[in-house]
mmCIF file of the C-alpha atoms, coordinates in Angstrom:
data_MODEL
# 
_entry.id   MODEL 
# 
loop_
_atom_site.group_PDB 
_atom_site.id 
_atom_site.type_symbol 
_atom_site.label_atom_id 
_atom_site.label_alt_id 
_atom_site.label_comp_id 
_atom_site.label_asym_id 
_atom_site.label_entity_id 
_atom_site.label_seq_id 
_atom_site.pdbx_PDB_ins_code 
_atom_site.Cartn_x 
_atom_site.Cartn_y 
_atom_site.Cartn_z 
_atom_site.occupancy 
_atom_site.B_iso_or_equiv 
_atom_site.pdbx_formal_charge 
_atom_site.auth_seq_id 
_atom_site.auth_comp_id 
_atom_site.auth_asym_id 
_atom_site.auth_atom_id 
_atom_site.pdbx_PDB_model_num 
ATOM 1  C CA . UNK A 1 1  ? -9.838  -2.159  -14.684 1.00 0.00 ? 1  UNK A CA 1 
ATOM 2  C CA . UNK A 1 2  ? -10.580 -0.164  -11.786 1.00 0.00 ? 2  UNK A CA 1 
ATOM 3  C CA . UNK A 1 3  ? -7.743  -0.915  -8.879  1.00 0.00 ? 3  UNK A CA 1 
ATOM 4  C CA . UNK A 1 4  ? -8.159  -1.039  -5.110  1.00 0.00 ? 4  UNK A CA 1 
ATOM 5  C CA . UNK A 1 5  ? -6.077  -0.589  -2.336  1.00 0.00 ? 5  UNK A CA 1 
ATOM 6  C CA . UNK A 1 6  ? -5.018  -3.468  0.376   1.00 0.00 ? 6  UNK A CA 1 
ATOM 7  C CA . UNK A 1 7  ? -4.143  -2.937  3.844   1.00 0.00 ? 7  UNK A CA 1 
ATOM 8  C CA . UNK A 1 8  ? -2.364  -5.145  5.816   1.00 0.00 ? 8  UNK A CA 1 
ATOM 9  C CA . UNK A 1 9  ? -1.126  -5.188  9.138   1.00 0.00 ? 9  UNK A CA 1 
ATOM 10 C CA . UNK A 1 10 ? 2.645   -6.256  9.431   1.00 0.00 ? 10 UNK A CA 1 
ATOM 11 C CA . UNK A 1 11 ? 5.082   -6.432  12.465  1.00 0.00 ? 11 UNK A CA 1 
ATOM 12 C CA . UNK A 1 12 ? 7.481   -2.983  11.787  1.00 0.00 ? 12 UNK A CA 1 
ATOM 13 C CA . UNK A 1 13 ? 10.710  -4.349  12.064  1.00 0.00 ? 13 UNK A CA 1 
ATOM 14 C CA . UNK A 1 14 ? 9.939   -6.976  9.984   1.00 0.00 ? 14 UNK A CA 1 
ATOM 15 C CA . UNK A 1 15 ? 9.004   -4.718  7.668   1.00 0.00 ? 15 UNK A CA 1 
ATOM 16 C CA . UNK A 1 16 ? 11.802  -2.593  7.860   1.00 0.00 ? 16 UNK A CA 1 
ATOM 17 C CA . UNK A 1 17 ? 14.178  -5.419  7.680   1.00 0.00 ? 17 UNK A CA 1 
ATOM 18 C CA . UNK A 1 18 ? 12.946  -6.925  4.375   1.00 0.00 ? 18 UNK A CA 1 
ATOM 19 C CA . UNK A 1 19 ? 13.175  -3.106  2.739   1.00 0.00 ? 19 UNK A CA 1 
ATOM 20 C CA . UNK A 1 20 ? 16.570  -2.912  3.628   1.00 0.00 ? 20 UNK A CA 1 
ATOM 21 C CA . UNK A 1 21 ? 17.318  -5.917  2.277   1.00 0.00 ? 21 UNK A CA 1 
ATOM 22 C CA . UNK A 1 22 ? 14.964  -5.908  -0.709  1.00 0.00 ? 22 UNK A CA 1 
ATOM 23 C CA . UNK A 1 23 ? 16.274  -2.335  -1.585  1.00 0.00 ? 23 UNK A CA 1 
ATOM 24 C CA . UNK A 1 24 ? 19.692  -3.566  -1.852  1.00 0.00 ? 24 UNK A CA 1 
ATOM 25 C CA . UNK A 1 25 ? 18.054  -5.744  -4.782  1.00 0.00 ? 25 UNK A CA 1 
ATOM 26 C CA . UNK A 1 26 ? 16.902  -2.966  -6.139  1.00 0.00 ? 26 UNK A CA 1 
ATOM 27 C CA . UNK A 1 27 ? 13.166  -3.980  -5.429  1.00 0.00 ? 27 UNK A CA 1 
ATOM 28 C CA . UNK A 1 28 ? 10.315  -2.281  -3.974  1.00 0.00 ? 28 UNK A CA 1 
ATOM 29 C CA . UNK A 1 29 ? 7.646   -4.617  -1.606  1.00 0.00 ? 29 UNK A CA 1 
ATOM 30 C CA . UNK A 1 30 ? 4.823   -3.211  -2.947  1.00 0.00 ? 30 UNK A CA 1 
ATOM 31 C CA . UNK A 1 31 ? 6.188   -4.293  -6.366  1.00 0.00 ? 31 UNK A CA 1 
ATOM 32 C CA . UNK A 1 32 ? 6.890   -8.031  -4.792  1.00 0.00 ? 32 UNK A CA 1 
ATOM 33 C CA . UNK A 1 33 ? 2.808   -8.051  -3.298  1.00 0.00 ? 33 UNK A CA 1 
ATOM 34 C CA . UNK A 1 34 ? 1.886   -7.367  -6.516  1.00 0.00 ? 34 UNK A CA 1 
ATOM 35 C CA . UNK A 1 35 ? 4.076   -10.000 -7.988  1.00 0.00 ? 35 UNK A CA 1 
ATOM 36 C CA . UNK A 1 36 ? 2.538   -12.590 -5.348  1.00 0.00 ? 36 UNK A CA 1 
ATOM 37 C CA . UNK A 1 37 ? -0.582  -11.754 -5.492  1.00 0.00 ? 37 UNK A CA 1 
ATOM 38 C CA . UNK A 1 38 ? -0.576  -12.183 -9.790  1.00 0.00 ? 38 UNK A CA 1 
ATOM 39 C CA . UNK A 1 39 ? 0.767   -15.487 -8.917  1.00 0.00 ? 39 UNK A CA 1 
ATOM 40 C CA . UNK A 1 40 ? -2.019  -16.201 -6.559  1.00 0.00 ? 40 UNK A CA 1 
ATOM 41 C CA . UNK A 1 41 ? -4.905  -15.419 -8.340  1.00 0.00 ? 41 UNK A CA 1 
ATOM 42 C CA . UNK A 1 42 ? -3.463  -17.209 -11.153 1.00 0.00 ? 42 UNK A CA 1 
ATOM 43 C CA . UNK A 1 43 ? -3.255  -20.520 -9.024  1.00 0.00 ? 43 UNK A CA 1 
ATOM 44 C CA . UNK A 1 44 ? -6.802  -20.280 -7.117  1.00 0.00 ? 44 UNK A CA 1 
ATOM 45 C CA . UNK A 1 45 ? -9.135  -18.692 -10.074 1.00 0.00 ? 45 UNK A CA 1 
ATOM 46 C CA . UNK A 1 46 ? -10.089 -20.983 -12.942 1.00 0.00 ? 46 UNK A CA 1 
ATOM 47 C CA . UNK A 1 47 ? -9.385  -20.203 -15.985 1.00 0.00 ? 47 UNK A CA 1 
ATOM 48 C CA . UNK A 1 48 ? -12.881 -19.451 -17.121 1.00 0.00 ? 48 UNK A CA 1 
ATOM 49 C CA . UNK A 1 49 ? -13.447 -17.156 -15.074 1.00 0.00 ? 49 UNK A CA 1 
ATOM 50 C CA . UNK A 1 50 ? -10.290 -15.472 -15.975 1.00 0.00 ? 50 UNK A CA 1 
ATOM 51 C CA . UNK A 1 51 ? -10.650 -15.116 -19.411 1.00 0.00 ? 51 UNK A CA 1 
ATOM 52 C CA . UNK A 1 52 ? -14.351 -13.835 -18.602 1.00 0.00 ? 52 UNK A CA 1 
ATOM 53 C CA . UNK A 1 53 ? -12.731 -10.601 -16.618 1.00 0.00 ? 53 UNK A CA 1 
ATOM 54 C CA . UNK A 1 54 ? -10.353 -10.246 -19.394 1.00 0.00 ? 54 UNK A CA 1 
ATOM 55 C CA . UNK A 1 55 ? -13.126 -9.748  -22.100 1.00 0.00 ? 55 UNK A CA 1 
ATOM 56 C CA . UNK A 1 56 ? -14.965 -7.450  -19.816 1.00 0.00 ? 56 UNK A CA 1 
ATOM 57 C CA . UNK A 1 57 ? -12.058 -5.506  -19.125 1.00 0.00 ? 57 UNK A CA 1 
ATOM 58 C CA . UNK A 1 58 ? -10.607 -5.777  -22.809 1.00 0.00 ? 58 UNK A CA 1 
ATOM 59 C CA . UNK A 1 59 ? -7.852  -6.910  -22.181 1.00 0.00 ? 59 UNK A CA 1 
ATOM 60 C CA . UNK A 1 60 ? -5.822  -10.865 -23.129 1.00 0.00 ? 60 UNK A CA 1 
ATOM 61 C CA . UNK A 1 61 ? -3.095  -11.563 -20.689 1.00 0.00 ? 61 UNK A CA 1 
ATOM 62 C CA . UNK A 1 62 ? -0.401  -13.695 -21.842 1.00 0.00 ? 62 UNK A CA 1 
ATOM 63 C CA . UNK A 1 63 ? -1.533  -16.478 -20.505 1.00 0.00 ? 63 UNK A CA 1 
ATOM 64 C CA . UNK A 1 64 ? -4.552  -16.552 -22.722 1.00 0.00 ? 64 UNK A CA 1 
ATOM 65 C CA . UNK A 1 65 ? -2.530  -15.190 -26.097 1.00 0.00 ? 65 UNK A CA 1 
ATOM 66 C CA . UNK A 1 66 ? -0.662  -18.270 -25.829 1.00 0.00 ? 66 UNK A CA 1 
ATOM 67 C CA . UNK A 1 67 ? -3.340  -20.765 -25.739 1.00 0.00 ? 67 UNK A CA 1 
ATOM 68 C CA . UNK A 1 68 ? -5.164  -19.371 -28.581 1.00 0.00 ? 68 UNK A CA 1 
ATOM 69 C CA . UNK A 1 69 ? -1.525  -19.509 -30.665 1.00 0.00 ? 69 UNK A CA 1 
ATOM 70 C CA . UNK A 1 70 ? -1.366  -22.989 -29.145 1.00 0.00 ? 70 UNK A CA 1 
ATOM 71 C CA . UNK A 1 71 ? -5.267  -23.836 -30.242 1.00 0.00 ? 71 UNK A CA 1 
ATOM 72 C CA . UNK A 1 72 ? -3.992  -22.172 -33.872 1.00 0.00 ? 72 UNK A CA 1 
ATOM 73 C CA . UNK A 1 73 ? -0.722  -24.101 -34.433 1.00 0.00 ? 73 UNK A CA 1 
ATOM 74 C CA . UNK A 1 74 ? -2.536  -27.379 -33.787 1.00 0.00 ? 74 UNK A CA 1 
ATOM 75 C CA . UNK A 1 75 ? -5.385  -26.708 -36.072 1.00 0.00 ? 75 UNK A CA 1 
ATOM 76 C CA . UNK A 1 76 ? -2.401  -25.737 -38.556 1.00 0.00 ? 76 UNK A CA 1 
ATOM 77 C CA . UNK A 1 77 ? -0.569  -28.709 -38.458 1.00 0.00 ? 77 UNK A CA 1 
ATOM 78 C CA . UNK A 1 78 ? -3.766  -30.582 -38.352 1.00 0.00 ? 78 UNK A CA 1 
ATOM 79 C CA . UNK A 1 79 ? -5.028  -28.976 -41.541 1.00 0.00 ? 79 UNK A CA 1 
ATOM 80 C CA . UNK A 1 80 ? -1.673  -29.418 -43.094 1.00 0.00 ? 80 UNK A CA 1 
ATOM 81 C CA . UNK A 1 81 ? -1.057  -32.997 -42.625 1.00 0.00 ? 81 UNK A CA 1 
ATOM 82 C CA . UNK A 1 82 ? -4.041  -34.589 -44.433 1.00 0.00 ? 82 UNK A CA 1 
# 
């Protein structure tokens, strides 16, 4: 998939503050954002619609390897108990 950048405005010390204290953590912010904004998208774009950029880009997160497992253990057990 083809990335893009994000620019933000922030207040400096603020920013400064939380690398300090982040890099004490051994963390990066930039590593954080991305964390956040995973989350995010997660939580505000259906499902659908996720799986639909996955395809395109060819790629299955997690998210949707474990539902098809899921989908495949029921229809397992389902099969096996009749």
């Amino acid at each position: 998939m083809k990335k893009v950048t994000i620019n933000i405005s922030y207040d400096e010390e603020k920013l400064s503050a939380l690398k300090l204290y982040l890099d004490k953590k051994d963390v990066n912010v930039e590593d954080e954002l991305k964390n956040y904004i995973d989350k995010l998208y997660i939580k505000s774009v259906p499902i659908g619609v996720r799986e639909y950029i996955e395809i395109r880009s060819g790629k299955a997160t997690d998210e949707s390897k474990i539902k098809k497992q899921n989908t495949s253990k029921i229809n397992s057990e389902v099969a096996n108990s009749g």
